[in-house]
C-alpha positions as YAML, in Angstrom:
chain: A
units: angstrom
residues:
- id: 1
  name: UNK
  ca: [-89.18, -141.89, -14.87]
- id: 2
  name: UNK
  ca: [-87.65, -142.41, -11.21]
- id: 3
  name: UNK
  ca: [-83.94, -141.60, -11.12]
- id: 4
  name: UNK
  ca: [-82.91, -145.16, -10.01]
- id: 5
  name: UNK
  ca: [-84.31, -146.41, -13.51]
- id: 6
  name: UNK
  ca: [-82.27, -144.01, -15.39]
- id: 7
  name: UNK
  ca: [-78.83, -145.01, -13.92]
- id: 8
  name: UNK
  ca: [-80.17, -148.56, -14.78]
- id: 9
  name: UNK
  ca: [-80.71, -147.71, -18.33]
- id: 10
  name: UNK
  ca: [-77.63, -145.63, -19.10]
- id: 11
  name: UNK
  ca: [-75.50, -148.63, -16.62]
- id: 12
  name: UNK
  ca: [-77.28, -151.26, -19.32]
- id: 13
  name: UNK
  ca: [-76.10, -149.09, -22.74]
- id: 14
  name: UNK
  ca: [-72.56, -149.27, -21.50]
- id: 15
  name: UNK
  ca: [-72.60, -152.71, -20.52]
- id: 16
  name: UNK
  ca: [-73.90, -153.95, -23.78]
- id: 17
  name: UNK
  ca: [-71.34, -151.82, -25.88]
- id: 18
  name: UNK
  ca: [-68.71, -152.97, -23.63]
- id: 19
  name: UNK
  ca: [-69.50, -156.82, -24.20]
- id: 20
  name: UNK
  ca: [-69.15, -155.77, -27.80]
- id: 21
  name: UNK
  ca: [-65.70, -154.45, -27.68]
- id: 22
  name: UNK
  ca: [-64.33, -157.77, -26.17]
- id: 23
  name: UNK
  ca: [-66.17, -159.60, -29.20]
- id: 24
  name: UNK
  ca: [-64.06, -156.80, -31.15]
- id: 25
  name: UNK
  ca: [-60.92, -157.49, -29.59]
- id: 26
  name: UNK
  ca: [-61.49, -161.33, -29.77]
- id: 27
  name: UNK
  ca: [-61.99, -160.56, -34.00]
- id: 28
  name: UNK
  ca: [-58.48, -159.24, -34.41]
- id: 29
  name: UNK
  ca: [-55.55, -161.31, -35.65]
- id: 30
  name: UNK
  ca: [-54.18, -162.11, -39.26]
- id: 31
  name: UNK
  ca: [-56.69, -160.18, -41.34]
- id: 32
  name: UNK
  ca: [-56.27, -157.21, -39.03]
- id: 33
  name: UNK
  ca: [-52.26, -157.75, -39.69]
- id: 34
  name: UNK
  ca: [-52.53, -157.41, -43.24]
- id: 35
  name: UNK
  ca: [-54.27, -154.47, -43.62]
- id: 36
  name: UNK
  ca: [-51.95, -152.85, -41.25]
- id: 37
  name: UNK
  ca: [-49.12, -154.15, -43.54]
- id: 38
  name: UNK
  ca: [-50.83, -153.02, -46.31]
- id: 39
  name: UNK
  ca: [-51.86, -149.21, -45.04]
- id: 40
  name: UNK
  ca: [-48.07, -148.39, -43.98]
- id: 41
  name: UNK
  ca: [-46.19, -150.18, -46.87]
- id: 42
  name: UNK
  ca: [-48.60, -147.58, -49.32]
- id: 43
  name: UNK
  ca: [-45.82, -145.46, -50.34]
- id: 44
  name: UNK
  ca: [-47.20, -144.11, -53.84]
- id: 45
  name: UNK
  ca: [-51.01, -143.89, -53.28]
- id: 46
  name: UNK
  ca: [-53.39, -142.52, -51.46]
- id: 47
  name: UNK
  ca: [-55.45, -143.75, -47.74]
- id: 48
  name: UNK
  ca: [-59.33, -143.08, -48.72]
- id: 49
  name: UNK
  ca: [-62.10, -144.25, -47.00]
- id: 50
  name: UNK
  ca: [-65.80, -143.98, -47.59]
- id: 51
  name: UNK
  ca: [-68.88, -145.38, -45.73]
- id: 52
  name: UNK
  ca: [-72.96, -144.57, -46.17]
- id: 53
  name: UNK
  ca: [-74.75, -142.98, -43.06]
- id: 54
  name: UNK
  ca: [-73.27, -143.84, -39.89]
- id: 55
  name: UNK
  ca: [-70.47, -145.57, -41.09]
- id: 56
  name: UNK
  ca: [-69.75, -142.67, -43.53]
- id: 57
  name: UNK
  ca: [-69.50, -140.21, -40.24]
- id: 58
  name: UNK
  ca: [-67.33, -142.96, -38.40]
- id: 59
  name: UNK
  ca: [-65.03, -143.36, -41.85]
- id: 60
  name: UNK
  ca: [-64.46, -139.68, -41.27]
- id: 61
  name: UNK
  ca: [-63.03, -140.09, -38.25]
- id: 62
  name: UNK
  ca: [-61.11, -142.99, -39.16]
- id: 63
  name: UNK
  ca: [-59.42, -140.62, -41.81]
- id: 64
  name: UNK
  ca: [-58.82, -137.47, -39.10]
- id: 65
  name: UNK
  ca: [-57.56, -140.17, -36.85]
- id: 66
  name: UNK
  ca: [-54.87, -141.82, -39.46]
- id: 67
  name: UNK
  ca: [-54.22, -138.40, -40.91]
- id: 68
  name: UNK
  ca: [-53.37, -136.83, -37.52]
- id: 69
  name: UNK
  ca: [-51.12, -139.61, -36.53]
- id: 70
  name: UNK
  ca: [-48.68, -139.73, -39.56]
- id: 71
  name: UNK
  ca: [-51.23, -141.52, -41.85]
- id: 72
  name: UNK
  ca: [-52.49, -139.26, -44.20]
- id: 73
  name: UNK
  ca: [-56.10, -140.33, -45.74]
- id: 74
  name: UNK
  ca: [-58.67, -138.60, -46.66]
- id: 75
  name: UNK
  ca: [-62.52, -139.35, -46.48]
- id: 76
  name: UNK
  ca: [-64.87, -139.71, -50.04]
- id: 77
  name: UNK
  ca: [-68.64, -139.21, -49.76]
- id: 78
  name: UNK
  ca: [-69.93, -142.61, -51.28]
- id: 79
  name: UNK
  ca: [-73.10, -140.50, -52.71]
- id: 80
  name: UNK
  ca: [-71.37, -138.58, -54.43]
- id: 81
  name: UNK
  ca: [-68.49, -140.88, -55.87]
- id: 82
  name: UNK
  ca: [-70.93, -141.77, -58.44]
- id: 83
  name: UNK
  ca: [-71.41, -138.29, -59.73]
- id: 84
  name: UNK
  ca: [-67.70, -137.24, -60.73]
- id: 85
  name: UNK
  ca: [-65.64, -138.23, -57.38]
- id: 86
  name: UNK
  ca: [-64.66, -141.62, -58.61]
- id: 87
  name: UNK
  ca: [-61.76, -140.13, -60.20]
- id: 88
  name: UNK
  ca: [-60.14, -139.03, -56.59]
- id: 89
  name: UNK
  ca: [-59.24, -142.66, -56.69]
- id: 90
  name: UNK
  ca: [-56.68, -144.09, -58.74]
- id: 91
  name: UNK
  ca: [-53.69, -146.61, -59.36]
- id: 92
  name: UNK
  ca: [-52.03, -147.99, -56.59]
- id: 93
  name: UNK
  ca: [-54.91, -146.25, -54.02]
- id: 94
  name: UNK
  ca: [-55.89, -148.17, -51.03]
- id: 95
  name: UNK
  ca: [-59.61, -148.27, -50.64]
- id: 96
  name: UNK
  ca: [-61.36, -148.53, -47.17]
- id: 97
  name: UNK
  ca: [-64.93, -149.36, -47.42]
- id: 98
  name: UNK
  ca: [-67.05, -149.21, -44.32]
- id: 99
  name: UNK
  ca: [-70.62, -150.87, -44.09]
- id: 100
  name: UNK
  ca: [-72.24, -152.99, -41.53]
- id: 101
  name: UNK
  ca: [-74.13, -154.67, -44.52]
- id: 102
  name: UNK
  ca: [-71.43, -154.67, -47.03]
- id: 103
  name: UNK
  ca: [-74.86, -154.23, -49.41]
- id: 104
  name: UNK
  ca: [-75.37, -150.24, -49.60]
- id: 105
  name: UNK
  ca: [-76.71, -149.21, -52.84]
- id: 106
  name: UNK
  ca: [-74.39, -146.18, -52.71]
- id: 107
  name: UNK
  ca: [-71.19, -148.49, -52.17]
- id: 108
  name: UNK
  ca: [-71.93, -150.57, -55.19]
- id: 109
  name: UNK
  ca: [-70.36, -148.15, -57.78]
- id: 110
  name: UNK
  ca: [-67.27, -147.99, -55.86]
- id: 111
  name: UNK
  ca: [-66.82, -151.50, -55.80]
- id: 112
  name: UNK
  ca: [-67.18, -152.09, -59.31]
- id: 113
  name: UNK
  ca: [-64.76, -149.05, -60.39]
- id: 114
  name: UNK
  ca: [-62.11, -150.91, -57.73]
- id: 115
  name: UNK
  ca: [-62.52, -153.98, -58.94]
- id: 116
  name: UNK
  ca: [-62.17, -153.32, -62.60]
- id: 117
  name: UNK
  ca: [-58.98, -151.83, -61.60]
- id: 118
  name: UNK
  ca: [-56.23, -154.14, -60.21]
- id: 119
  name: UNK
  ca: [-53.89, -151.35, -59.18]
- id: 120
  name: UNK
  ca: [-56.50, -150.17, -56.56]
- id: 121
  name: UNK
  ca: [-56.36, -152.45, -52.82]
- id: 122
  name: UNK
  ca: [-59.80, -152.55, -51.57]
- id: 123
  name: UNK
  ca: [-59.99, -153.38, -48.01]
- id: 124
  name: UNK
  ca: [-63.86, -154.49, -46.87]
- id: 125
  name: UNK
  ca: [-64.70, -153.64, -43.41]
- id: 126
  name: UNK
  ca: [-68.47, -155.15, -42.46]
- id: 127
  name: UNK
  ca: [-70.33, -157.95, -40.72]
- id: 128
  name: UNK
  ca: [-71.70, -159.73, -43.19]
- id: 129
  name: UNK
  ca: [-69.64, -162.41, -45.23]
- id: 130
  name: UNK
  ca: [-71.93, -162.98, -48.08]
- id: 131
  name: UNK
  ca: [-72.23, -159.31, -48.65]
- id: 132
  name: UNK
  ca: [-71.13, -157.78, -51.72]
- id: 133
  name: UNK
  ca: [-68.63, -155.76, -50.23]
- id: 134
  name: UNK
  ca: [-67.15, -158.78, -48.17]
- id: 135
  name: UNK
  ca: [-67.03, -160.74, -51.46]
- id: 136
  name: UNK
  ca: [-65.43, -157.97, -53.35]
- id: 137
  name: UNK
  ca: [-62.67, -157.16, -50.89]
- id: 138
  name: UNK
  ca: [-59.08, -158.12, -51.56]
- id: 139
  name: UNK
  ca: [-58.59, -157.81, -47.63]
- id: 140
  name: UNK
  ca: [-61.46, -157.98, -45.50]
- id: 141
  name: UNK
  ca: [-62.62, -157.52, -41.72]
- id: 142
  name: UNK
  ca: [-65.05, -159.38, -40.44]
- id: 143
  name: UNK
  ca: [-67.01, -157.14, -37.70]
- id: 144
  name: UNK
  ca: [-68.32, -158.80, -34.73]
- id: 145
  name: UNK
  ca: [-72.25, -159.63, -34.85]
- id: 146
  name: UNK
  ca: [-73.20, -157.67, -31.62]
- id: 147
  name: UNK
  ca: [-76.18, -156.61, -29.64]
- id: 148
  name: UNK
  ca: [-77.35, -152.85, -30.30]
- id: 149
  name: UNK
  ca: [-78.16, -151.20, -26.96]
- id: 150
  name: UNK
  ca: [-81.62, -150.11, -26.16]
- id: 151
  name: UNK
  ca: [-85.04, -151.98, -26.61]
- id: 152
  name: UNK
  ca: [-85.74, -153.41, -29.87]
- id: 153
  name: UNK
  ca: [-81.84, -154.24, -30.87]
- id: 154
  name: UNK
  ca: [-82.57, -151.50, -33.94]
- id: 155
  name: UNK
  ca: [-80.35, -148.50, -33.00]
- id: 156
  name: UNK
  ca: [-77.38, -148.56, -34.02]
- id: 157
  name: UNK
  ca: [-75.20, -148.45, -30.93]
- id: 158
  name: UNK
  ca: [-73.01, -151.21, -30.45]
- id: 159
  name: UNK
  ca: [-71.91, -152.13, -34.07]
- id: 160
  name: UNK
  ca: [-70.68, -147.71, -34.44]
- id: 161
  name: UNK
  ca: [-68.96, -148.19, -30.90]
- id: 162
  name: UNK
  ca: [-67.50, -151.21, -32.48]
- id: 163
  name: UNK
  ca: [-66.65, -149.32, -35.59]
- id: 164
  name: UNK
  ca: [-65.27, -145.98, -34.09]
- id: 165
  name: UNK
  ca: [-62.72, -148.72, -32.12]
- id: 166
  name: UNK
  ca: [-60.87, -151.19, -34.54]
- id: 167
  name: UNK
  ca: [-60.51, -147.35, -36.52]
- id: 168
  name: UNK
  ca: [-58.34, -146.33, -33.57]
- id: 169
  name: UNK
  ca: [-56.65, -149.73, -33.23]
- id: 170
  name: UNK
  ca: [-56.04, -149.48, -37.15]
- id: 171
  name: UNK
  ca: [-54.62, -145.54, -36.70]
- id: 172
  name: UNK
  ca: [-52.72, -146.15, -33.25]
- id: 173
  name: UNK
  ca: [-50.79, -150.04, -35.02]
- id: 174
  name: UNK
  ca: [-49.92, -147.86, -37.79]
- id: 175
  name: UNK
  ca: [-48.76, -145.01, -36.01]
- id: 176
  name: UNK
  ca: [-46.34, -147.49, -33.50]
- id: 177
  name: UNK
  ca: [-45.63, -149.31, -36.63]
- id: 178
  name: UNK
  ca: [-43.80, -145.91, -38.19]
- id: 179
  name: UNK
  ca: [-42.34, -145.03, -34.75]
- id: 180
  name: UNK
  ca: [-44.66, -141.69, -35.37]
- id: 181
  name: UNK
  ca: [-43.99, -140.44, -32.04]
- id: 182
  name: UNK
  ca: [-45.24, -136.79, -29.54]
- id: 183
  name: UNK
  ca: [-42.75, -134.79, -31.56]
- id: 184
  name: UNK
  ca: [-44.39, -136.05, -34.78]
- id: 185
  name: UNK
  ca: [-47.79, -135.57, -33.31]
- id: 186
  name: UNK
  ca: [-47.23, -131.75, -32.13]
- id: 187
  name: UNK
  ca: [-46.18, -131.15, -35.88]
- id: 188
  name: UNK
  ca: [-49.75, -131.50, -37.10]
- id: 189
  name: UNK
  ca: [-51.42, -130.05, -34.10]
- id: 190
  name: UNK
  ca: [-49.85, -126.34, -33.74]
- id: 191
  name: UNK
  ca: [-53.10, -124.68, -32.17]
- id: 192
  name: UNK
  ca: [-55.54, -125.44, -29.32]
- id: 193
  name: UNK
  ca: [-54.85, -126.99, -26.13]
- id: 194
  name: UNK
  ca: [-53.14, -129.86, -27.34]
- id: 195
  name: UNK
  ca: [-50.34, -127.79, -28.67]
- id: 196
  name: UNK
  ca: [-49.61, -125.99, -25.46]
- id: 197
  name: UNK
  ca: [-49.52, -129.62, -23.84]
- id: 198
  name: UNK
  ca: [-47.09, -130.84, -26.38]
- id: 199
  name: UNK
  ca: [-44.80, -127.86, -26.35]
- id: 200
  name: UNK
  ca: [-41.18, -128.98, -25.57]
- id: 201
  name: UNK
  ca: [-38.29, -127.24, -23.58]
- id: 202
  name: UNK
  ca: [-36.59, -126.03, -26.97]
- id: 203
  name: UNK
  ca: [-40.18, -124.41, -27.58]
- id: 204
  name: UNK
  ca: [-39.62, -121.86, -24.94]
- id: 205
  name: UNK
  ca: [-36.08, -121.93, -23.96]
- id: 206
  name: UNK
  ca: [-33.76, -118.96, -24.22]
- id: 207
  name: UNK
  ca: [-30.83, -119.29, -26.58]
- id: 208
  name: UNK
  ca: [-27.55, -117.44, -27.38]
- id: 209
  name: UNK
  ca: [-26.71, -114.50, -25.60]
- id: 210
  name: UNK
  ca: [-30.05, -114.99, -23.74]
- id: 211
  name: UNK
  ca: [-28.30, -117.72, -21.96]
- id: 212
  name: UNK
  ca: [-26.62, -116.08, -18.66]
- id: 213
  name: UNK
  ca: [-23.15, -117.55, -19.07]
- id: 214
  name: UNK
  ca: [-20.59, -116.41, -17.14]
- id: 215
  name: UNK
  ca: [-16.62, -117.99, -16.82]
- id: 216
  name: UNK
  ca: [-16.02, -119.87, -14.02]
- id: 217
  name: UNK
  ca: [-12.82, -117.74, -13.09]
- id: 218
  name: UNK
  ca: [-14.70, -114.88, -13.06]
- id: 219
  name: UNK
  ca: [-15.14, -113.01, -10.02]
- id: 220
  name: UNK
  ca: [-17.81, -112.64, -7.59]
- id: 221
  name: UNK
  ca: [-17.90, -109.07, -7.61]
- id: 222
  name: UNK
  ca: [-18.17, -108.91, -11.62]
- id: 223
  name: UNK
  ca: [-20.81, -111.68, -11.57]
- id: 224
  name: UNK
  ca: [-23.08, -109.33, -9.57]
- id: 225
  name: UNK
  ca: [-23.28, -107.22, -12.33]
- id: 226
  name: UNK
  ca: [-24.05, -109.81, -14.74]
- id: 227
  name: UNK
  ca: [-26.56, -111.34, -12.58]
- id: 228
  name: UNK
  ca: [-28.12, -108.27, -12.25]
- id: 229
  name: UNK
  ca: [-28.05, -107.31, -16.32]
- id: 230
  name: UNK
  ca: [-29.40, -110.63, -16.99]
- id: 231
  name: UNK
  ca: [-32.42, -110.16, -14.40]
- id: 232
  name: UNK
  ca: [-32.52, -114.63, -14.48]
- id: 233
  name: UNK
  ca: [-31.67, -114.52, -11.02]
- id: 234
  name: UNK
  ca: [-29.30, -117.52, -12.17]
- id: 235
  name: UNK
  ca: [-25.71, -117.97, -13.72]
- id: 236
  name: UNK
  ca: [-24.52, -120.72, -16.01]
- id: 237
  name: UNK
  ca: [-21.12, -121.41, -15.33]
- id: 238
  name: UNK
  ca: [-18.52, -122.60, -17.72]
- id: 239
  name: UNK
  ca: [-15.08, -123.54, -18.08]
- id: 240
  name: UNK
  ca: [-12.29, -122.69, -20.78]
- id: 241
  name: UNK
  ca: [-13.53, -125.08, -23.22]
- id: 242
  name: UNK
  ca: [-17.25, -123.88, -22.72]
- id: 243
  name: UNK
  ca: [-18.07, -127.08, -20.80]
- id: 244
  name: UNK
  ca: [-20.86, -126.56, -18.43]
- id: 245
  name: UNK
  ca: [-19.12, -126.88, -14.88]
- id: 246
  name: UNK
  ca: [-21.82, -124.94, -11.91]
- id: 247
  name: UNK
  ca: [-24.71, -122.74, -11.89]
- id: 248
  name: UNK
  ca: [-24.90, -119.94, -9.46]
- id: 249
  name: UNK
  ca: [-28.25, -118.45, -8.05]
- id: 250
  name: UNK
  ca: [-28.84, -114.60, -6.53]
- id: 251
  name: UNK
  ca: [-29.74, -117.01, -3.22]
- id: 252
  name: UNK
  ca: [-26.22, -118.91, -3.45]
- id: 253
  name: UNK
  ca: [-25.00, -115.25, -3.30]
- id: 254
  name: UNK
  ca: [-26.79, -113.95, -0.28]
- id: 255
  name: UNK
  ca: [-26.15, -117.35, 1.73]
- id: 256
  name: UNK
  ca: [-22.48, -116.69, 0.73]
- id: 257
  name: UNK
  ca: [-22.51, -112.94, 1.30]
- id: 258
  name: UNK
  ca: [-23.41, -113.48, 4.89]
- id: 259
  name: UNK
  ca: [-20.91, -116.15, 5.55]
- id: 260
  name: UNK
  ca: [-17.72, -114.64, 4.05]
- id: 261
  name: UNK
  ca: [-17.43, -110.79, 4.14]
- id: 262
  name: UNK
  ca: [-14.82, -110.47, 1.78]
- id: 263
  name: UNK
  ca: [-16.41, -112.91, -0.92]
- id: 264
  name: UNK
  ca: [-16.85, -110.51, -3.81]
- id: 265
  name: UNK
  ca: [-13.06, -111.20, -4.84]
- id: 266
  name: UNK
  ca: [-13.97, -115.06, -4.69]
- id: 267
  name: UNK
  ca: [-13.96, -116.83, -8.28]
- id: 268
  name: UNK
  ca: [-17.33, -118.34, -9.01]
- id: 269
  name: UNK
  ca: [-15.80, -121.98, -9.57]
- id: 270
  name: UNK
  ca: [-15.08, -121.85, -5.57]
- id: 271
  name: UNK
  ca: [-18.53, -120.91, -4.44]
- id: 272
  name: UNK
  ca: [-20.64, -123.01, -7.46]
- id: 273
  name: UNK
  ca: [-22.91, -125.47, -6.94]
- id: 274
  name: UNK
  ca: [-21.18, -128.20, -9.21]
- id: 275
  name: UNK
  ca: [-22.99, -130.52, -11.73]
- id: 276
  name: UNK
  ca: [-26.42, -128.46, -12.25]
- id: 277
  name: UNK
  ca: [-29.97, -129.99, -13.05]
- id: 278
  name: UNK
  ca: [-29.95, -129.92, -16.56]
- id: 279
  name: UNK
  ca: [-32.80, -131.54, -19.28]
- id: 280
  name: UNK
  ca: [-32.77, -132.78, -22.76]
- id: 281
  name: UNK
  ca: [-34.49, -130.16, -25.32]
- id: 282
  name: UNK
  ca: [-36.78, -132.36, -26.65]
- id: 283
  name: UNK
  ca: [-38.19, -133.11, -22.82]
- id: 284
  name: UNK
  ca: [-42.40, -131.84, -22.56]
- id: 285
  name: UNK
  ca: [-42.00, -128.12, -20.69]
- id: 286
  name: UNK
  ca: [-44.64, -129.56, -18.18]
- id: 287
  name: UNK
  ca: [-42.33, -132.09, -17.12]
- id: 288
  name: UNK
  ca: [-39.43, -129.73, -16.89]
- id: 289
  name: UNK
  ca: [-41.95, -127.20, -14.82]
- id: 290
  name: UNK
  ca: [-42.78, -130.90, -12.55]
- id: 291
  name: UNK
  ca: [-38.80, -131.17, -11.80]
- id: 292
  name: UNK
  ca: [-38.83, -127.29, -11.14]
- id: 293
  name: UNK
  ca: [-41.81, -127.74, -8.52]
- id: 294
  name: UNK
  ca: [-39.88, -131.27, -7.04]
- id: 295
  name: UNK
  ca: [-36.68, -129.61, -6.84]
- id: 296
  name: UNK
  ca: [-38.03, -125.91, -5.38]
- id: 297
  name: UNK
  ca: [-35.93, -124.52, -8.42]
- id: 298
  name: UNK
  ca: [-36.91, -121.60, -10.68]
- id: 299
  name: UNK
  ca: [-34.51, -122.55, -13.93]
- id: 300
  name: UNK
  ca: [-32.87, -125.61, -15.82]
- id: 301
  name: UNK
  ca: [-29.83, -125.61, -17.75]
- id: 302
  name: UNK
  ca: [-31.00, -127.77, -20.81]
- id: 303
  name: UNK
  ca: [-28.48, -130.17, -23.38]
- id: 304
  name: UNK
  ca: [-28.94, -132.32, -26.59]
- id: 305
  name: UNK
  ca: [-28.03, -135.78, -26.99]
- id: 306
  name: UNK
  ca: [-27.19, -136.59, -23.78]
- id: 307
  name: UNK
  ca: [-24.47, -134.18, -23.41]
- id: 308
  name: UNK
  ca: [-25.58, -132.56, -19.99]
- id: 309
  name: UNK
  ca: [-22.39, -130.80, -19.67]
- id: 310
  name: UNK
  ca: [-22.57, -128.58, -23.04]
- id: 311
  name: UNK
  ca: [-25.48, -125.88, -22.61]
- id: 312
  name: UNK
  ca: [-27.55, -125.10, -25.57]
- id: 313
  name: UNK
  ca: [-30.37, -123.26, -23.57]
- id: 314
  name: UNK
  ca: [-32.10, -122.05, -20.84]
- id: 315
  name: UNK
  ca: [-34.97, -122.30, -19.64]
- id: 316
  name: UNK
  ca: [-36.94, -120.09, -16.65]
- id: 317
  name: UNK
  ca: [-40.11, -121.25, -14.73]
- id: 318
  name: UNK
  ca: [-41.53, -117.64, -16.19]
- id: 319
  name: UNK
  ca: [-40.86, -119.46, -20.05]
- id: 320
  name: UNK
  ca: [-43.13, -122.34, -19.40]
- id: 321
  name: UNK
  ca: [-45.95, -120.63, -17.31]
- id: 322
  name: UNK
  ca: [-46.19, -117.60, -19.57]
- id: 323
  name: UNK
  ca: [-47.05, -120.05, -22.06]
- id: 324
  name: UNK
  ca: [-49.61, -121.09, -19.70]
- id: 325
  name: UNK
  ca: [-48.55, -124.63, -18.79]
- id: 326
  name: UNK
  ca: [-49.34, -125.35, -15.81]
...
C-alpha cells in the first residue's frame, strides 16, 4: 500500500468519527438535562452501569470516569447479572444501560428486574427508539444514527467514539454541577504522574519552626547567624504582632555589605525589601515554581485566605523540584 493512501485512509477514519460527534453534540438538550439532574440529586443509591461487548468496555469507562470525578459508580457485567449479580442493584439505584440496539439478549434480564421495581431509575442510552431498552427506560438518550468508519459501515467505530463522548459530557456536567474541583480531583488520584501535577504549595511547603522568621528589629549582625542556621538563603520578616512586613535574601546582604561598612548593627526593617511575593496554599507548586522562574526568585512566602501579610509557610524552589515538578 503506497504511503499517500494510508494518510488518506487514517485522514478518512477521523473525518467520519468527527462528523459523528457534531451529530452527538446536535442530540443533547432536555433528555441529556434530566439525567444529569437525576445522577447528582442520587443521594441514597448507587451509579451502576452495564453494557454487552463494546458498550460494556465503554460503560466501564463511563463508571472510572464519574467515579474519579466525585461521582462514584460502579460498572456490572450484564452476563453475569443474570447469574447472582442482580442483587448489586437495589431501591432507589440509578441504572445506566448502554446498547446501540437497546435489544441485547444479555440486557433483557436487567430490564425486567428494573422495571418490576419502581424504586430503581433506569436511564436507556441507545439508537434505536423501538428497542426494548428505549421503551423500557424511564429516561432515555437517543444516540445519533452515524456512519461507522472503514469500508462496509460494519465496524464499530463511530457509534463507540460517539459513546466514549456523551460519557465524558455526562461525568464532566456532573462534576461542574457539584463544583468538584483540582483539589477534589487530587484526593482520588494520590499516585502516578497526575498526582505530582496536582500537588499544591501546602504539599511541599515548610511549616513551623521550618519557616526562617526572624523580627524585624533584629539586627543585621544576629540575622547572619540565623540565615546561616537556617541554610534557606532567605529571611521572613515580621513585626510585633507577627504580621509579615519584608523578606531578606543572603544577596540583599552582600549588595548591602558592600555599600555600608558598618551595616551589621543595621535593624533588618531598614534594609528589607518590603511587601514580599507571597502565594495562596492551595496555588499548583508548578505555578508557584512558573512565578519563581518569572521573578528570578528561589523562595515564596505563602498565606491562606487572602491574608498575604500573615505567613503560614514557606516554600523553596528545592521543595517543588525535589518533588520533581518541573
Amino acid at each position: 500500500m503506497k504511503k499517500k493512501n494510508i494518510i488518506k485512509i487514517a485522514r478518512e477514519v477521523v473525518k467520519i468519527e468527527t462528523n459523528s460527534l457534531k451529530k452527538l453534540e446536535a442530540n443533547i438538550g432536555k433528555s441529556f438535562e434530566q439525567i444529569i439532574k437525576t445522577i447528582v440529586n442520587c443521594k441514597n443509591g448507587k451509579i451502576i452501569i452495564s453494557g454487552v461487548g463494546k458498550s460494556g468496555i465503554i460503560g466501564k469507562k463511563w463508571s472510572a470516569t464519574l467515579s474519579s470525578t466525585g461521582t462514584p459508580s460502579f460498572f456490572l457485567d450484564a452476563s453475569n447479572a443474570s447469574h447472582g449479580d442482580l442483587g448489586q442493584i437495589t431501591s432507589n439505584d440509578i441504572l445506566i444501560l448502554i446498547s446501540l440496539s437497546g435489544q441485547s439478549e444479555e440486557l433483557k434480564n436487567i430490564i425486567q428486574y428494573s422495571s418490576r421495581n419502581k424504586n430503581i431509575k433506569l436511564i436507556g442510552v441507545t439508537s434505536k427508539k423501538d428497542s426494548l431498552l428505549y421503551q423500557n427506560a424511564d429516561l432515555k438518550f437517543l444516540l445519533p444514527s452515524v456512519k461507522e468508519a472503514g469500508p462496509g459501515n460494519f465496524v464499530p467505530t463511530s457509534s463507540t467514539t460517539v459513546q466514549i463522548a456523551l460519557g465524558d459530557a455526562i461525568a464532566i456536567t456532573c462534576m461542574v454541577y457539584k463544583k468538584f474541583g483540582k483539589l477534589d480531583f487530587k484526593k482520588f488520584h494520590p499516585s502516578g504522574s497526575l498526582s505530582i501535577k496536582l500537588k499544591t504549595v501546602e504539599d511541599l511547603m515548610l511549616l513551623g519552626k521550618r519557616i526562617p522568621f526572624i523580627n524585624e528589629n533584629v539586627s543585621m549582625k544576629d540575622a547572619l547567624k540565623i540565615i546561616t542556621k537556617k541554610n534557606l538563603g532567605t529571611l521572613v520578616i515580621r513585626n510585633n504582632l507577627n504580621y509579615t512586613t519584608g523578606i531578606l535574601t543572603d544577596g540583599d546582604i552582600k549588595r548591602i555589605s558592600n555599600i555600608k561598612l558598618t551595616f551589621e548593627n543595621l535593624k533588618l526593617k531598614k534594609v528589607m525589601k518590603k511587601k514580599p511575593i507571597s502565594v495562596d496554599k492551595d496555588m499548583l507548586a508548578a505555578q508557584a515554581l512558573s512565578i519563581m522562574n518569572n521573578k528570578k526568585i528561589t523562595s515564596l512566602c505563602v498565606h491562606q485566605n487572602n491574608k498575604k501579610n500573615k505567613t503560614v509557610g514557606f516554600i523553596h524552589i528545592h521543595n517543588i523540584l525535589n518533588a520533581n515538578i518541573t
